[in-house]
Residue frames as qw, qx, qy, qz and C-alpha x, y, z in Angstrom:
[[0.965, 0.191, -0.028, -0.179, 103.23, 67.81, 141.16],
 [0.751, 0.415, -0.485, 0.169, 106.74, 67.39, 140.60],
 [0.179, -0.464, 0.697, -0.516, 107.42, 67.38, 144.60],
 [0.822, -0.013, 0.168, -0.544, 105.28, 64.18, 144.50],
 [0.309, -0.355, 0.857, 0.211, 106.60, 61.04, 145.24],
 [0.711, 0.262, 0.639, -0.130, 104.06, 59.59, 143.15],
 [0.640, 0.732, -0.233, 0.013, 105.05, 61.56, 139.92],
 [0.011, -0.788, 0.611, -0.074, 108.64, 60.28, 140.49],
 [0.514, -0.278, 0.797, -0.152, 107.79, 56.96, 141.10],
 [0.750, 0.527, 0.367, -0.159, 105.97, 56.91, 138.18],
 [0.390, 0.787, -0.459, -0.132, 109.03, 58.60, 135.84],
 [0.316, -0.570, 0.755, -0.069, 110.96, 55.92, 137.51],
 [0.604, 0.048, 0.794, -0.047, 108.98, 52.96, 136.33],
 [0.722, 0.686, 0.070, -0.047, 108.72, 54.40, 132.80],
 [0.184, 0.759, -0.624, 0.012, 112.61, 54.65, 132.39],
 [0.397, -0.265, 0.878, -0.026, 112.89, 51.51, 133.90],
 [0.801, 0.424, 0.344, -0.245, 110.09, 50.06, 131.39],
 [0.632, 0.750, -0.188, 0.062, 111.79, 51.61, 128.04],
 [0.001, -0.652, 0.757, -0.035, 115.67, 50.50, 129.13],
 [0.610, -0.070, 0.787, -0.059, 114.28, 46.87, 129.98],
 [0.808, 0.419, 0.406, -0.079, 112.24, 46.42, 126.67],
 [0.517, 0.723, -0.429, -0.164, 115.38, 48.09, 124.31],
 [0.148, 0.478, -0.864, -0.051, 118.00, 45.36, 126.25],
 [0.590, -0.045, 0.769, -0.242, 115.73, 42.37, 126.50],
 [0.632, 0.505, 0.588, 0.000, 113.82, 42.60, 122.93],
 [0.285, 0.058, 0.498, 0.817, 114.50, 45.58, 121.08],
 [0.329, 0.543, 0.420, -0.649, 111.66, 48.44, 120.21],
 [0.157, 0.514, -0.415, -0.734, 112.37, 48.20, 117.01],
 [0.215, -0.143, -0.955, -0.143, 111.49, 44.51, 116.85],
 [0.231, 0.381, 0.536, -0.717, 108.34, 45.41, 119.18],
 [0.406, 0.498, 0.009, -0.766, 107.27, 47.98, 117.24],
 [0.151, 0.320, -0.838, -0.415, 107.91, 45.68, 114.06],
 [0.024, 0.258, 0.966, -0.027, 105.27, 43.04, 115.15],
 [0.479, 0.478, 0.141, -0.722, 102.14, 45.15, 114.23],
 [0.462, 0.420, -0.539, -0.565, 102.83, 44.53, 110.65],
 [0.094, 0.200, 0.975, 0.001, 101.37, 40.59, 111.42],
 [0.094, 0.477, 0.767, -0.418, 98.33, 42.10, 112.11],
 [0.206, 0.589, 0.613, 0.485, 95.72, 42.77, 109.17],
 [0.065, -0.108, 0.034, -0.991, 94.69, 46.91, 109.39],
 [0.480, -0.314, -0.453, -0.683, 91.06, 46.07, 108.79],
 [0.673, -0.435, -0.548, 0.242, 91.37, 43.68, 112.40],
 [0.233, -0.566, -0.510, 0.604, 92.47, 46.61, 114.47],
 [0.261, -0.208, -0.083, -0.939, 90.25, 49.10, 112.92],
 [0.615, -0.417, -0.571, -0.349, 87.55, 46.35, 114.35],
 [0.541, -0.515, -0.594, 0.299, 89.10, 46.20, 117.42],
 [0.120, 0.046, -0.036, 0.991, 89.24, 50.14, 117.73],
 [0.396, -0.280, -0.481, -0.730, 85.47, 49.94, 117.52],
 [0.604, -0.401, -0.653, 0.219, 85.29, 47.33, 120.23],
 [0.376, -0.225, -0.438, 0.785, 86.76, 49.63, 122.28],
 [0.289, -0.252, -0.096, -0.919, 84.54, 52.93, 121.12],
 [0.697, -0.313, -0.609, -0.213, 81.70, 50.07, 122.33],
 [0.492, -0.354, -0.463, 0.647, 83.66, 50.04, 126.13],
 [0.009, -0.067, 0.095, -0.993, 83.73, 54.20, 125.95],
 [0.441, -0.329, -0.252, -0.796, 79.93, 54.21, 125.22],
 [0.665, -0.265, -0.692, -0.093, 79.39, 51.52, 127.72],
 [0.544, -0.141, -0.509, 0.652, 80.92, 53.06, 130.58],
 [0.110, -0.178, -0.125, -0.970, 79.35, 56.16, 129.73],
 [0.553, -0.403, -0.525, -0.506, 75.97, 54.29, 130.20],
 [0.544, -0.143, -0.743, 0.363, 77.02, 52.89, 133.31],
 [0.235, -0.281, -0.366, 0.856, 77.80, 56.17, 135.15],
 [0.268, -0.268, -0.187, -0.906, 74.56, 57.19, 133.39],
 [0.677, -0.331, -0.648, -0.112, 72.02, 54.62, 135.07],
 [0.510, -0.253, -0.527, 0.631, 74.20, 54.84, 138.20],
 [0.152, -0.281, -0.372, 0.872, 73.49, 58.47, 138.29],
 [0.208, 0.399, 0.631, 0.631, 70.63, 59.12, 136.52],
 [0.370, -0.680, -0.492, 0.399, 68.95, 61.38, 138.84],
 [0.288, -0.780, 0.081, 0.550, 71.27, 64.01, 138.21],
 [0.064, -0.368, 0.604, 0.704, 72.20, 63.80, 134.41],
 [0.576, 0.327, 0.745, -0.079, 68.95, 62.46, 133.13],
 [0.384, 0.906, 0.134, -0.117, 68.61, 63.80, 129.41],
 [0.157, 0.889, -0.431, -0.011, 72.45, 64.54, 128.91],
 [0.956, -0.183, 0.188, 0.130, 74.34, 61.59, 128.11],
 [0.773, 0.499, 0.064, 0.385, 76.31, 62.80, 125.67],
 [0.078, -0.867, 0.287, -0.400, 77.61, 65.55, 128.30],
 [0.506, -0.641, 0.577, -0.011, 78.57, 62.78, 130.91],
 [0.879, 0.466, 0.062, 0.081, 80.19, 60.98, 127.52],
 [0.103, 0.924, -0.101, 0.354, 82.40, 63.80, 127.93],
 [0.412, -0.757, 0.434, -0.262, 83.08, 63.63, 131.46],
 [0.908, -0.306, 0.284, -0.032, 83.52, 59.88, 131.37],
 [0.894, 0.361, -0.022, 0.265, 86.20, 59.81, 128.65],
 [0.102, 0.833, -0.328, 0.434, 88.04, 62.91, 130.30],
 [0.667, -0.598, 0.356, -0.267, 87.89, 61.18, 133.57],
 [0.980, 0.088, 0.161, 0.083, 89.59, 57.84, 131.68],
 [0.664, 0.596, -0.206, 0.401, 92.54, 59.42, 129.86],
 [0.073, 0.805, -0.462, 0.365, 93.20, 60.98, 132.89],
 [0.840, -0.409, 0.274, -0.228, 93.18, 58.00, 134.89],
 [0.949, 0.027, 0.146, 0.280, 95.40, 56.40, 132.66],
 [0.592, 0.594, -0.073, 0.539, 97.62, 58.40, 131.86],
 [0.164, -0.721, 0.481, -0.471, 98.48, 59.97, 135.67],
 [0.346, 0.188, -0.868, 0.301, 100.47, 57.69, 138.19],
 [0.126, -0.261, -0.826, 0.483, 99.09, 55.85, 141.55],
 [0.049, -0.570, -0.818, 0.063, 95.25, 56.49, 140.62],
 [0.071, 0.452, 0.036, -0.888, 95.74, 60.63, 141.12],
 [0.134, 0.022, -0.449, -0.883, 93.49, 60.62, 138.01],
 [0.244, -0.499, -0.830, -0.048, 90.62, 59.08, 139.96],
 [0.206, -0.487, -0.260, 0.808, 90.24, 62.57, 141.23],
 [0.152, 0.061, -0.442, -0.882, 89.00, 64.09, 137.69],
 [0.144, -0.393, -0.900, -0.122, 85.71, 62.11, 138.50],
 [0.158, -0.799, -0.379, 0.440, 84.07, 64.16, 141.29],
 [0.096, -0.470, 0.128, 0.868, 85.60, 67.46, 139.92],
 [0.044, -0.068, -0.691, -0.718, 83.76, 66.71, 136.60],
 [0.180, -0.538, -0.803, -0.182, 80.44, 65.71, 138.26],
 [0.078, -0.648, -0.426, 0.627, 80.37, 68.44, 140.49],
 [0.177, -0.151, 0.467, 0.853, 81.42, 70.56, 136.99],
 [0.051, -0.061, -0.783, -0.617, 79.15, 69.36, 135.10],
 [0.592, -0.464, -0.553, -0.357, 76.11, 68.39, 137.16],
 [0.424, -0.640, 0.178, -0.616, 76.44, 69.92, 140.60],
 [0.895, -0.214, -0.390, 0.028, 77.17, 66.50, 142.30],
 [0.341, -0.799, 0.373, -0.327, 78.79, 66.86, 145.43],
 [0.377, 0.431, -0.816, 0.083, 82.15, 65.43, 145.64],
 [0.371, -0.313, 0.711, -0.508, 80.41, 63.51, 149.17],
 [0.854, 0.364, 0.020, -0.370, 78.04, 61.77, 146.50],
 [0.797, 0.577, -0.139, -0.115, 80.08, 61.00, 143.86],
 [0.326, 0.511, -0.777, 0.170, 83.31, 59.63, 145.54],
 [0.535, -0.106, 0.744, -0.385, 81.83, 57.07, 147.38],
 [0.828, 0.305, 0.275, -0.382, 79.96, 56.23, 144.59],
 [0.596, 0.642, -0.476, -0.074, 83.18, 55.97, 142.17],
 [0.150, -0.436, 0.835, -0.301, 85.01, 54.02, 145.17],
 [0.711, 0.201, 0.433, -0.517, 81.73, 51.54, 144.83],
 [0.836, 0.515, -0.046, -0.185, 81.61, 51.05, 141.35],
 [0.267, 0.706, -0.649, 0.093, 85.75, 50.75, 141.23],
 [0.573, -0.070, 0.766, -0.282, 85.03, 47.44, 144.37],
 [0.772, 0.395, 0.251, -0.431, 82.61, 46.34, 141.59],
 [0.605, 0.672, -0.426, -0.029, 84.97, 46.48, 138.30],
 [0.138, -0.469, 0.861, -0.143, 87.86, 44.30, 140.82],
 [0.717, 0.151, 0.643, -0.221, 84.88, 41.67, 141.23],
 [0.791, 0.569, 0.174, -0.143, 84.20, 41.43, 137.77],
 [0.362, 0.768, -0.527, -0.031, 87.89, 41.44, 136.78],
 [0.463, -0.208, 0.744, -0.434, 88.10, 38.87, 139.32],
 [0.772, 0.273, 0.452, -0.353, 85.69, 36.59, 137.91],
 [0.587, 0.701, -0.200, -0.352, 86.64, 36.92, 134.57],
 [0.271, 0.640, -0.719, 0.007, 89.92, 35.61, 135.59],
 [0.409, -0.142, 0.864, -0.257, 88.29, 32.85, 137.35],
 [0.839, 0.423, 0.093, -0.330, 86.04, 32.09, 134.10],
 [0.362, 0.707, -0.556, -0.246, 89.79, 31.27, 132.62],
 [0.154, 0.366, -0.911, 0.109, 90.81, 29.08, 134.81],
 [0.566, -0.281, 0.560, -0.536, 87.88, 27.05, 135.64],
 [0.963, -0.006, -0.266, -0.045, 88.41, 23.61, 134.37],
 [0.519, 0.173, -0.676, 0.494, 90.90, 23.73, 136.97],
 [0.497, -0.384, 0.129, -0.768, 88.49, 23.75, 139.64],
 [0.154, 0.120, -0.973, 0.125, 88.23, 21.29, 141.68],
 [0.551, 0.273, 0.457, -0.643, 84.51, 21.13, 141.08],
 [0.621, 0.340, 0.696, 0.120, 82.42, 18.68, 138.74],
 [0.213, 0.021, 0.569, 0.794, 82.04, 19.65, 135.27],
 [0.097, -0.639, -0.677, -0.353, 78.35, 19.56, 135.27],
 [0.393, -0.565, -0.514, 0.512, 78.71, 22.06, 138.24],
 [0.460, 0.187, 0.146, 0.856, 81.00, 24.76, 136.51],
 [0.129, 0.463, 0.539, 0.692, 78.78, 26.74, 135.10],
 [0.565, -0.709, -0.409, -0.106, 75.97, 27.01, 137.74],
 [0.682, -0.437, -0.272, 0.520, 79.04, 28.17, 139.97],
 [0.353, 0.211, 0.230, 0.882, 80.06, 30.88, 137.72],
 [0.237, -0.670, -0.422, -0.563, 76.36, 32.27, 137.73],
 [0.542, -0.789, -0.287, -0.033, 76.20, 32.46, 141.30],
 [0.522, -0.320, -0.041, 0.790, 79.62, 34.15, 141.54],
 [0.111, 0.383, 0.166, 0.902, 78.45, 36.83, 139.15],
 [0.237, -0.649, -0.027, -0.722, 75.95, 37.73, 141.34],
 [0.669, -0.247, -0.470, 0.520, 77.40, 36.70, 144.33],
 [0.122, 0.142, -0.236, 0.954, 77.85, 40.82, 144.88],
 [0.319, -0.455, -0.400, -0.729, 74.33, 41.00, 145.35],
 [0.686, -0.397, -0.585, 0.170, 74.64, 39.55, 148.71],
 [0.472, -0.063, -0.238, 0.846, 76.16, 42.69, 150.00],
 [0.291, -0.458, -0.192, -0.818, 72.88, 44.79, 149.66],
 [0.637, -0.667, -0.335, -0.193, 70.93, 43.74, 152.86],
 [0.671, -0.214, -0.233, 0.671, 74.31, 44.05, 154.56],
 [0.226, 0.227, 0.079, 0.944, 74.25, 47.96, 153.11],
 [0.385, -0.530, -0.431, -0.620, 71.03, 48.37, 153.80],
 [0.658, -0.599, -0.438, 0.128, 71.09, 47.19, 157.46],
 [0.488, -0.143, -0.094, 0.856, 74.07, 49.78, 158.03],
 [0.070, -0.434, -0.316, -0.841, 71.40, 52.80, 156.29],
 [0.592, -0.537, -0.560, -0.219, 68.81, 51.47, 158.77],
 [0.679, -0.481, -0.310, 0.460, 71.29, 51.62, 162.05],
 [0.254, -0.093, 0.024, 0.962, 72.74, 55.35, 160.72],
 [0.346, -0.525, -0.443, -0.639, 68.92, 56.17, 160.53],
 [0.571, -0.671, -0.411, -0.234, 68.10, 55.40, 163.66],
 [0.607, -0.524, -0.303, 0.514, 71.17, 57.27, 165.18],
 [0.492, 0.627, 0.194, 0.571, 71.10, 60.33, 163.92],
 [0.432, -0.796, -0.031, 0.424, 73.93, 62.14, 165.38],
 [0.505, 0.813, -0.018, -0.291, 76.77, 63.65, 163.34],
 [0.201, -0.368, 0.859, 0.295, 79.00, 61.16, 162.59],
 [0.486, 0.456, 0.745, -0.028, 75.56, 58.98, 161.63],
 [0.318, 0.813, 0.146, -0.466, 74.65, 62.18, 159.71],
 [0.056, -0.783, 0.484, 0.388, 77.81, 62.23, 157.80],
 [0.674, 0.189, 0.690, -0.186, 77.49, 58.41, 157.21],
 [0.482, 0.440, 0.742, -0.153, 74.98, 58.36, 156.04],
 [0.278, 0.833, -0.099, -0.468, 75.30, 61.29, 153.54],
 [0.314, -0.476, 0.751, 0.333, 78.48, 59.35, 152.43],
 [0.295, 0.184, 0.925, 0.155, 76.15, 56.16, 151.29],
 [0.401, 0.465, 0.309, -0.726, 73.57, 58.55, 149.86],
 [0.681, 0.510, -0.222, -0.477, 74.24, 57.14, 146.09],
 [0.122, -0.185, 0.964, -0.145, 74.78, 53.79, 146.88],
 [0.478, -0.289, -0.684, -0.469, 71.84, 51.06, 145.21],
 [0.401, -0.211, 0.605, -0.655, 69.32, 51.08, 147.95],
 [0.779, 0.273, 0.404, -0.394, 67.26, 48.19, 146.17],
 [0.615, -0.121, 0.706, 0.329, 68.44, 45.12, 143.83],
 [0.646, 0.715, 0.201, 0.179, 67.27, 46.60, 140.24],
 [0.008, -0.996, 0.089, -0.009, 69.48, 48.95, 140.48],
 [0.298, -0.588, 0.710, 0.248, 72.53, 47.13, 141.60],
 [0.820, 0.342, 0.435, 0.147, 71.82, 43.96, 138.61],
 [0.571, 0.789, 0.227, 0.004, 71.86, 46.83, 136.80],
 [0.055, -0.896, 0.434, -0.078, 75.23, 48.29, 137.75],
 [0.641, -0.412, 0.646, 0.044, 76.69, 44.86, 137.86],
 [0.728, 0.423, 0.509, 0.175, 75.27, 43.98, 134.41],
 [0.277, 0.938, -0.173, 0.117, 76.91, 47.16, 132.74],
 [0.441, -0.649, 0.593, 0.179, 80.40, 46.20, 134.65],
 [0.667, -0.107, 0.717, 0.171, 80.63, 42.48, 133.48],
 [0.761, 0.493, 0.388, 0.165, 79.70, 42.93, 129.88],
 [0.542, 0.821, -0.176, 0.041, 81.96, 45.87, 129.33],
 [0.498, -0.489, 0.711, 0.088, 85.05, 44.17, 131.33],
 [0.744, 0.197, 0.637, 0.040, 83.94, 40.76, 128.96],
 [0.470, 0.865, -0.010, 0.176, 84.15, 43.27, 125.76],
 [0.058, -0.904, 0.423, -0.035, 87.41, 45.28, 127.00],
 [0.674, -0.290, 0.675, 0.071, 89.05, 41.51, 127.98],
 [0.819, 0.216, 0.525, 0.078, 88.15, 39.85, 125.00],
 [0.667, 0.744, -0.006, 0.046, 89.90, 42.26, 122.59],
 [0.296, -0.795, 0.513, -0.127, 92.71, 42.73, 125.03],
 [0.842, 0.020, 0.539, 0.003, 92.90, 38.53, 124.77],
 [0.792, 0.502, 0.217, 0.273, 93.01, 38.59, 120.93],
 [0.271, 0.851, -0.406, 0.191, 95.67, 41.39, 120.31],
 [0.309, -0.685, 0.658, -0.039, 97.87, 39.48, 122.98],
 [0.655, 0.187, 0.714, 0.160, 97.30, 35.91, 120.84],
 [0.741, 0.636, 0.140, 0.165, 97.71, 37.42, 117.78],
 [0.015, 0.899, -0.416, 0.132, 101.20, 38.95, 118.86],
 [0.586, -0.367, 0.721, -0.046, 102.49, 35.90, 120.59],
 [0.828, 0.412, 0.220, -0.310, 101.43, 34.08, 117.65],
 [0.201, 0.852, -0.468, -0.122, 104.46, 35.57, 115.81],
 [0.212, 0.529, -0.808, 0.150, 106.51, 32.93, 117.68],
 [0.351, -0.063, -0.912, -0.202, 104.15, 30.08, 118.62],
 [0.534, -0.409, -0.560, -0.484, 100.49, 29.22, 119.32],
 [0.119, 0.033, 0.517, -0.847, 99.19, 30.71, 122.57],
 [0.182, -0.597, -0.747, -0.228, 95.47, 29.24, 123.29],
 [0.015, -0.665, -0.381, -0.643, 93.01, 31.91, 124.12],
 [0.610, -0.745, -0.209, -0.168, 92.38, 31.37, 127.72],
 [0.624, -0.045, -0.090, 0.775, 96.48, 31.82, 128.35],
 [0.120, 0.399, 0.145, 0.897, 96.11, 35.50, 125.90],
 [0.364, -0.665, -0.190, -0.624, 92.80, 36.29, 128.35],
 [0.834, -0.218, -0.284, 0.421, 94.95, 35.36, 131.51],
 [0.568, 0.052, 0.045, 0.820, 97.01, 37.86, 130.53],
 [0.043, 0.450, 0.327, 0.830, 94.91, 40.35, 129.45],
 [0.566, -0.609, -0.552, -0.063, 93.08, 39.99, 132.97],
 [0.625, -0.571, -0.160, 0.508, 95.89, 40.47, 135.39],
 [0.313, 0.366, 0.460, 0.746, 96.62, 43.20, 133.02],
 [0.316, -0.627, -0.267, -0.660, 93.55, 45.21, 133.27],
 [0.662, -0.665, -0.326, 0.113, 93.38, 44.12, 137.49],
 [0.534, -0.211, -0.150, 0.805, 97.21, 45.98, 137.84],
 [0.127, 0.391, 0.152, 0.899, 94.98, 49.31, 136.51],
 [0.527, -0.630, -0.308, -0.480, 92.27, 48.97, 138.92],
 [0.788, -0.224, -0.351, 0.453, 94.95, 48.31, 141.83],
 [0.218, -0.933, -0.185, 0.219, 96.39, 51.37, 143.67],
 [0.487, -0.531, 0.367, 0.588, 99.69, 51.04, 142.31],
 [0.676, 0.530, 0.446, 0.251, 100.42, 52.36, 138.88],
 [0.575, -0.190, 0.214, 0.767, 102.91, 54.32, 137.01],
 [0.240, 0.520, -0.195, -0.796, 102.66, 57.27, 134.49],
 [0.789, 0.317, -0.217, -0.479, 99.89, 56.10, 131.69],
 [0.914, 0.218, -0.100, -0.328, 100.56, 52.80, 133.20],
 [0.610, 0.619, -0.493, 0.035, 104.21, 52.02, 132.45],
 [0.226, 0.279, -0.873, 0.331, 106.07, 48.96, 133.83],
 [0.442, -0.024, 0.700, -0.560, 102.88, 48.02, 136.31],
 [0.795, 0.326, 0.346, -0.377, 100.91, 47.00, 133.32],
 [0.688, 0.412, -0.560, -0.208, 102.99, 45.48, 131.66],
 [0.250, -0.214, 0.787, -0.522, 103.84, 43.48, 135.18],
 [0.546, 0.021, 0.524, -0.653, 100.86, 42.45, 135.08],
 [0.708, 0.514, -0.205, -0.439, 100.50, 40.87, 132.01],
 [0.337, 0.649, -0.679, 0.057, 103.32, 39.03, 132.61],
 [0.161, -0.196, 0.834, -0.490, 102.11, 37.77, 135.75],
 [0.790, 0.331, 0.110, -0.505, 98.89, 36.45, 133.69],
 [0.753, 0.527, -0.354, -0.172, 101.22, 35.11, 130.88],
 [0.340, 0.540, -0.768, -0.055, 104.30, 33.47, 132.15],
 [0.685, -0.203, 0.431, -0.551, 102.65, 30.65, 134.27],
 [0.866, 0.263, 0.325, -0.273, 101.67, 28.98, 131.49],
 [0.767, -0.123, 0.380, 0.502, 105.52, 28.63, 130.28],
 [0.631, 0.684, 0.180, 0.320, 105.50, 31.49, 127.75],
 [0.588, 0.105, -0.182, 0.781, 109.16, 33.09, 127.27],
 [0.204, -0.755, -0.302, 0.545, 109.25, 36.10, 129.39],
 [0.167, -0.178, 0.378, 0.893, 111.30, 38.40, 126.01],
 [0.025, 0.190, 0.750, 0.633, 108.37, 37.46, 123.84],
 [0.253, -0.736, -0.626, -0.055, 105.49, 37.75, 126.43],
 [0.197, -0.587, -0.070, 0.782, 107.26, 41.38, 127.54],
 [0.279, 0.012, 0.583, 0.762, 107.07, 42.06, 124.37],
 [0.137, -0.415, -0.869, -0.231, 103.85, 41.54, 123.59],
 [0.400, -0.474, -0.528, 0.581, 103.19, 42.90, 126.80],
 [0.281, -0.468, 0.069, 0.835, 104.06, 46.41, 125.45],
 [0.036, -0.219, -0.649, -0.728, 102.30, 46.37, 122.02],
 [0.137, -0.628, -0.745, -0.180, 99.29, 45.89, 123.98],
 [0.264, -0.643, -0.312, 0.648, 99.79, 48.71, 126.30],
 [0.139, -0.306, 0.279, 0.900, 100.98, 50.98, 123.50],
 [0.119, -0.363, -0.573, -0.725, 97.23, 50.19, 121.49],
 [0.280, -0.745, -0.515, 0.318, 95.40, 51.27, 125.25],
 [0.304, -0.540, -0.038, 0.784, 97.42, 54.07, 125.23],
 [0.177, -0.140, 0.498, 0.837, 96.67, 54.86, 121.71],
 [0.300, -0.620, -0.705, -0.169, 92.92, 54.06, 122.03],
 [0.170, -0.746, -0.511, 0.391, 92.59, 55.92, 124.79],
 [0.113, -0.563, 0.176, 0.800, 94.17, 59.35, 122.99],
 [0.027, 0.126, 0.648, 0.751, 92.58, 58.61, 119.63],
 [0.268, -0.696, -0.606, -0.278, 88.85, 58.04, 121.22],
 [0.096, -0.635, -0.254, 0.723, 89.30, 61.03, 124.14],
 [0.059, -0.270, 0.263, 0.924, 90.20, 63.36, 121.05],
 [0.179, -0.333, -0.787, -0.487, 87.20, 62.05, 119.22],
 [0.318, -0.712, -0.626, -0.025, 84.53, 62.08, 121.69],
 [0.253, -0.675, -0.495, 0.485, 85.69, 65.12, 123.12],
 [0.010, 0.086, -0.495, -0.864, 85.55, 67.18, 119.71],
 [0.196, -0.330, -0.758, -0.528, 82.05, 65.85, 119.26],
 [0.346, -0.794, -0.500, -0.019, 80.86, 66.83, 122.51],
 [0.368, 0.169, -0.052, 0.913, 82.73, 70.34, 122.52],
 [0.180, -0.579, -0.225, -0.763, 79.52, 72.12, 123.45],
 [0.772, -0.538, -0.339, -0.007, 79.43, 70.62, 126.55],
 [0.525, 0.389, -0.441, 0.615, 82.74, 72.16, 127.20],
 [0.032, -0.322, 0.310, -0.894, 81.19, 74.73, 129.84],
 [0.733, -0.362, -0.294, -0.496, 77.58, 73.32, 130.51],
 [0.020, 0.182, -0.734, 0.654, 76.45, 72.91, 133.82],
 [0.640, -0.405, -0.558, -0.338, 73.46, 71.06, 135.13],
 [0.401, -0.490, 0.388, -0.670, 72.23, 72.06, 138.43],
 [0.150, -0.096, -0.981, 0.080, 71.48, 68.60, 140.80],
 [0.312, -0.529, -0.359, -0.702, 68.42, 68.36, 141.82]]
């Protein structure tokens, strides 16, 4: 690991994070701006988030249910192991704890279950996507009465991409040599039929719409501090934010790319760059603290699962 340019590139953009926020703002002042914010509000939004853990958990249960029916609370497990490490190794290398867990856990062959994480991960950009076009759409250059009706048909706008998938199963069916073989083996846990994807589309958007919206308020009640930041600015931010984790580039748990991003959400709309770094950083530091307070949780409660193996079928 440490001959990896990606761990190095990542040490690089956390030293460069913590030297920019001590001579631009001050960590002490940073840290200092919690104390606006009421205990009882982020013990609620600590919940929100337990709400995202269990949601995702469902997702990659539905998605695979085949193979883990009955044991949710085992891929609970995997999914929160598979998150902490995702966030918390550089350039995506923790998107690699996925497969190794399913195959762990539930026998899933890594030919399954990376395609299928590379699928759902296309999915979570759309819907991060969208979200950030739900901010900005009274700046559309589309009627008002229209808006709406446009939105709907952008959320399921992905759905247009099944008969396309399907016609590609059909043509690696009817050549079945071994590249077709291989294929086709590739797309094996890929929706083959529209319940299935709604469903996997309707699990994305509401827990993106959850994970945003508390991400939103914590960055409007920080900014607050120093003057009145409307919501759809704070969920701007909190978009391009969450889109710099689902991007290929990304630092050690994050550092300097997501707060980048945030920035590039927030300063558009004219807020100082000292105050919206700031900011920037509180929020990262209550992901980062979420994500180590609910791993240790959920994976204490589902300690029996430590070894357990489910055969696929």
């Amino acid at each position: 690991m440490l001959k990896s340019w990606k761990f190095w590139a990542g040490i690089l953009l956390l030293g460069g994070l913590i030297w920019l926020v001590e001579d631009a703002y001050g960590w002490q002042a940073v840290l200092a701006s919690w104390q606006s914010i009421p205990p009882l509000s982020l013990a609620l939004a600590l919940g929100l988030m337990l709400i995202s853990y269990l949601l995702r958990a469902v997702r990659f249960y539905d998605f695979f249910n085949s193979n883990c029916q009955g044991h949710f609370s085992r891929l609970l497990r995997v999914t929160v192991l598979h998150n902490f490490f995702n966030n918390m190794l550089p350039m995506r290398s923790g998107e690699t704890a996925f497969p190794l867990l399913m195959k762990q856990h539930f026998g899933v062959p890594y030919r399954h279950s990376g395609p299928a994480l590379l699928w759902l991960r296309l999915l979570d950009l759309y819907a991060l996507l969208l979200l950030a076009a739900f901010s900005l759409q009274d700046r559309f250059p589309v009627p008002e009465s229209l808006r709406y009706p446009v939105m709907a048909l952008l959320a399921i706008a992905p759905l247009a991409v099944l008969p396309l998938q399907n016609a590609v199963n059909r043509f690696l069916a009817n050549h079945p040599k071994g590249w077709a073989n291989k294929a086709a083996e590739l797309m094996h846990a890929l929706p083959k039929s529209p319940w299935p994807f709604v469903r996997a589309l309707f699990w994305t958007l509401i827990n993106w719409a959850l994970k945003v919206a508390v991400y939103a308020w914590l960055l409007s009640e920080l900014l607050s501090q120093f003057q009145p930041v409307p919501f759809t600015q704070s969920w701007m931010g909190a978009t391009t934010g969450e889109l710099s984790s689902v991007l290929p580039i990304h630092g050690v748990a994050g550092a300097g790319t997501y707060e980048a991003g945030i920035l590039a959400g927030l300063l558009p709309w004219g807020i100082d760059s000292k105050q919206a770094l700031g900011a920037a950083v509180n929020l990262h530091l209550f992901v980062l603290g979420t994500t180590l307070l609910l791993t240790a949780l959920i994976t204490l409660l589902t300690q029996r699962h430590r070894h357990a193996r489910v055969s696929a079928d």
